[in-house]
N, C-alpha and C positions, 0 to 999 in steps of 0.2 A: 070863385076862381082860385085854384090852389099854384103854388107855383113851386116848383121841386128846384133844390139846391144839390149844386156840382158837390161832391163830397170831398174830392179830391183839391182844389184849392184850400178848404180848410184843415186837410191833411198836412198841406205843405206848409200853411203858414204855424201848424202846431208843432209839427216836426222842427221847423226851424227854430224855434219859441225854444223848444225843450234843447235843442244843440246848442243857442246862444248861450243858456244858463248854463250848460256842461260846462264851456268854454272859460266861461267867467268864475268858475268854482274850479276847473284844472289852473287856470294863472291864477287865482290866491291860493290853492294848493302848493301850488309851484312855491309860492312867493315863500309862505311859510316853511316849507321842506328844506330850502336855503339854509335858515336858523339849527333844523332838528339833529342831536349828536354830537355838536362840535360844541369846543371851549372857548366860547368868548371872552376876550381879558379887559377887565374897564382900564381905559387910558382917559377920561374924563368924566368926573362924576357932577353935578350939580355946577357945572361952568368953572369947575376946577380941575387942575390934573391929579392923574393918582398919584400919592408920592412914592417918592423912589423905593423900590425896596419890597412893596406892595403890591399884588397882583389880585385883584379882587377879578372873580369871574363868573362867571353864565353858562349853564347845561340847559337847554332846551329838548324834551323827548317827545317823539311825535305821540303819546300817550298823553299828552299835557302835565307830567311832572316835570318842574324845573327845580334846581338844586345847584350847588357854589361855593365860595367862599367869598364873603364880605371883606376882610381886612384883617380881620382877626378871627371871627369863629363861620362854619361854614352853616350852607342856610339853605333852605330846603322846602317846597309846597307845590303849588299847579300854577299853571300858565292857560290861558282860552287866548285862541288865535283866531280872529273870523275877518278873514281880509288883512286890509292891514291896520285894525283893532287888534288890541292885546292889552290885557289885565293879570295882574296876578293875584292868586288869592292863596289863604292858610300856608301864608308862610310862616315857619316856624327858623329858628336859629340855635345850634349850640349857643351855652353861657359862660364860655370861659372870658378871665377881664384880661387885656393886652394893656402895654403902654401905648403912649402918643406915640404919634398921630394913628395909630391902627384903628384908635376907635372910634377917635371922629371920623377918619372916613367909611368906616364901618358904618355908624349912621347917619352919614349923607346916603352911603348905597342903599339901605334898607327902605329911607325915606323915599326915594327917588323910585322904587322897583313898587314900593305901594302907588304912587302917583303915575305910575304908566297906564297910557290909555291908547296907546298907538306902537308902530315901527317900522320903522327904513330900514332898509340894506345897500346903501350905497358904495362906492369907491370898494369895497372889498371890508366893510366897518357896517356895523350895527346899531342904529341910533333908536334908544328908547324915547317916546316924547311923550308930554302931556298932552292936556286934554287940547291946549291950546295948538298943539303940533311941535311945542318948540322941543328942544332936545335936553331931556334931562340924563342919559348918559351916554358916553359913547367908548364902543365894543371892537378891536381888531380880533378878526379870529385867531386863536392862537392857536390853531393846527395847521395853520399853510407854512410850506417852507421857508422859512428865515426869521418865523414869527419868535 
């Protein structure tokens, strides 16, 4: 006894299959595209504020190169965005030496952009976190007006 199968309900529930994953990769597309082109300025690196005077910041391309300035020399390599995952790899940095505090916070930010494993877009800010979610810097865009 053979018994023949409607084709059509397994049409609908593939169809739908393949639209829910559209859906779910258009909003972390979305999510991401938030970040791509604009200048994010650190106002807290490693649970500390940036000091005065210093504008260390973040270019995100939706190519996946990101690129900046640390505190004193600017800094440069790829970003992978998969949801809200993100890493950065082969960053590279000019070598010029600054005084204090330029450098130390120069290497809080560098330390902190190797240790990203995630990221938020909340309030109109940019929170890089580790692996544990917590936030190791945090970004106001600085091309919206009044920034």
């Amino acid at each position: 006894m053979s018994r023949v199968v409607n084709p059509l309900p397994c049409a609908a529930v593939i169809a739908f299959s393949l639209a829910a994953c559209s859906l779910v990769e258009d909003v972390t597309d979305l999510m991401a595209e938030r970040l791509y082109g604009r200048t994010w300025i650190a106002e807290e690196v490693a649970g500390q504020p940036v000091t005065g005077g210093i504008e260390p910041s973040l270019v995100v391309e939706s190519d996946g190169k990101v690129s900046g300035h640390a505190g004193c020399n600017g800094y440069f390599g790829s970003v992978i965005i998969d949801g809200e995952a993100m890493s950065f790899g082969n960053l590279g940095a000019t070598r010029m030496a600054c005084a204090e505090p330029a450098m130390s916070q120069e290497g809080r930010l560098l330390r902190a952009l190797d240790s990203t494993r995630g990221y938020r877009v909340q309030d109109g800010s940019l929170l890089l976190l580790d692996g544990a979610g917590s936030p190791l810097i945090r970004f106001r865009n600085g091309d919206e007006a009044g920034a």
